[in-house]
N, C-alpha and C positions, 0 to 999 in steps of 0.2 A: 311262398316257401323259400328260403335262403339255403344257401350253396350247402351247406352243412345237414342240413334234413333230409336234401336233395339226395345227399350221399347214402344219408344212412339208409334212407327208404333203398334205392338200389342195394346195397350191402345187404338189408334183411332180406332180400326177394333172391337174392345167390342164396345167401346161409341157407334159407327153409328150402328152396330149390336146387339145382344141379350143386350147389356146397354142401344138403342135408350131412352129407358124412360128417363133414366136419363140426357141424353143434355141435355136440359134447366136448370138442377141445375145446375151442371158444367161448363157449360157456364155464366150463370151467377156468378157464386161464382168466376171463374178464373176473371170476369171483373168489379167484383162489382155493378153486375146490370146495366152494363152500354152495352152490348154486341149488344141488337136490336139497339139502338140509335147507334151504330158505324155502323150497318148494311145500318142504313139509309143516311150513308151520302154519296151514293155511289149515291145517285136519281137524285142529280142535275146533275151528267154527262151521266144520261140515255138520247138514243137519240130515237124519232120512236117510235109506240107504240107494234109492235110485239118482243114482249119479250121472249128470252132463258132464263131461267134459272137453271145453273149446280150444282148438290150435294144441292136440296131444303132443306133438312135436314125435320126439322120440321113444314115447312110450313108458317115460320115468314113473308117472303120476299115477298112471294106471295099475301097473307093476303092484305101487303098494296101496293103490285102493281094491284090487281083486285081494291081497293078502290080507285085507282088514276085514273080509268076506263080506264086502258091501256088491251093489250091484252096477257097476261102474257102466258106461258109454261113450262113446266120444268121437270126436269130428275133426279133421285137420283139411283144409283147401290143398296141403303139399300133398302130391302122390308119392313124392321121395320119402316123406316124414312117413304117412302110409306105410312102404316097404318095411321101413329102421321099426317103427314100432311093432308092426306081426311077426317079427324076427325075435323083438325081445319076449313076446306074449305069446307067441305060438296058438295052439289053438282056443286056449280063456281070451281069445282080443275078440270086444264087438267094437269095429270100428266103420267107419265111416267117412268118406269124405265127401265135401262140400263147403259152402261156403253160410257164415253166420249170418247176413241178410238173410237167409231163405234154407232156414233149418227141416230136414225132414220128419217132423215128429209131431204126434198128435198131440193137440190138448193136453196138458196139466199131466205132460209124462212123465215132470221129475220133481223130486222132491228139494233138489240142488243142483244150481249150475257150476261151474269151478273153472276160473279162465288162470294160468299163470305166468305172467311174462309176455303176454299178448302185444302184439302191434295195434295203431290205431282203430282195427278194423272195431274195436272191444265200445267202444265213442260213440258209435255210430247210434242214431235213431232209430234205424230200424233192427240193428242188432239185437238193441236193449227191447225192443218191441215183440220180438222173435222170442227170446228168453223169458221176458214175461209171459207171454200167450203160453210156453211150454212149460212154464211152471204151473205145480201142485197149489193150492190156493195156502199161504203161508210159508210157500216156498223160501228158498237161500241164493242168491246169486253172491258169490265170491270169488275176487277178483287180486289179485298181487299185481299189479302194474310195476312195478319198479324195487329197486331195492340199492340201498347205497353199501356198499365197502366200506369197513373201518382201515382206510388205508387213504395217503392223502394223494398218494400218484390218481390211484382209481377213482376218487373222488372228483380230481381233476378232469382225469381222463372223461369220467360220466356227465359232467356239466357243457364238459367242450362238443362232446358228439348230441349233446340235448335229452340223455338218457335220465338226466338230475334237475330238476327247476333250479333257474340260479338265486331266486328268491327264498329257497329254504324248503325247509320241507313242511312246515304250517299254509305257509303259501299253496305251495304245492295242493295238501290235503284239500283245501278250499277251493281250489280252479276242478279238482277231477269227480267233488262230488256232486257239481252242476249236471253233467248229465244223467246221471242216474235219477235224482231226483227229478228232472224234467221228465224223465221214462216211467213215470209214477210207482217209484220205491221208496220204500222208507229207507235211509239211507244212513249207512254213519262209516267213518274212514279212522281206521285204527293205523296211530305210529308203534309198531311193533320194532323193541329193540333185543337185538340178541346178539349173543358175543361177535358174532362176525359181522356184523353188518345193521342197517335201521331199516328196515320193511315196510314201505304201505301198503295196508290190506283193506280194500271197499268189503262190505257188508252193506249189500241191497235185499232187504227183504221184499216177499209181495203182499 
């Protein structure tokens, strides 16, 4: 792992922890206020109304999946994230914390999983192992890993911290849909473009 990974992993373990507060400026300022609308364009390929959802963070995702009167869930490892989202949810939050190797839910609980903006943990074999077993048979796992800025500072800025493959985003799509596919999903990786920004969205079905 070189000095720059090195960082970032430290940096996202402040941010989701003792920094919780501060995600949503950061978030914001890294996308120019554009970071909830890239969140949401992940809805039109939700499928089912029992909803996973992994690393809630602040509770944005939830917010307007309970307003779409679907039947949302969700799980964050941070206890900080925890607090900030039952804050925004009040008492509609079913939330949970733990860790995605080792989900607590039975067989074939959901009909969709939904990760967005996830750290590596999303990669993992046993994650993707974990999600499958808890999906519905036909189920959706949907995943946004990343998302570029139409802006060439942040552009910059996303290649240099390793937030952007410097090989492009074709590139890109083809190195992240190896593990899914190894996790035995059918698998296809959408370049989703929208005014503010270019989107990858995985689509792993079971």
């Amino acid at each position: 792992m070189n000095l720059v990974h090195k960082f970032m992993r430290i940096f996202f373990h402040l941010l989701y922890h003792p920094f919780a507060f501060a995600y949503d400026l950061v978030a914001a300022t890294v996308s120019f206020g554009k970071w909830n609308d890239w969140v949401r364009e992940i809805l039109p390929f939700i499928t089912g109304t029992r909803i996973l959802e992994l690393g809630h963070g602040p509770g944005h995702l939830q917010r307007i999946l309970l307003d779409l009167n679907l039947d949302p869930v969700a799980m964050d490892e941070s206890a900080q994230m925890g607090i900030l989202a039952k804050r925004r949810l009040g008492n509609r939050h079913k939330l949970a914390r733990g860790l995605a190797q080792q989900l607590p839910f039975a067989n074939n609980s959901f009909d969709c999983v939904v990760s967005t903006f996830p750290t590596e943990y999303i990669f993992h074999a046993q994650t993707l192992s974990e999600i499958r077993r808890c999906l519905s048979d036909g189920g959706r796992l949907i995943v946004l890993p990343v998302a570029w800025p139409k802006s060439r500072f942040l552009k910059w800025l996303y290649q240099v911290t390793g937030e952007s493959p410097m090989d492009g985003q074709e590139s890109y799509r083809l190195k992240i849909q190896t593990p899914f596919t190894n996790a035995g999903f059918d698998t296809e990786v959408k370049i989703v473009e929208v005014q503010s920004g270019i989107l990858i969205i995985v689509i792993a079905n079971k």
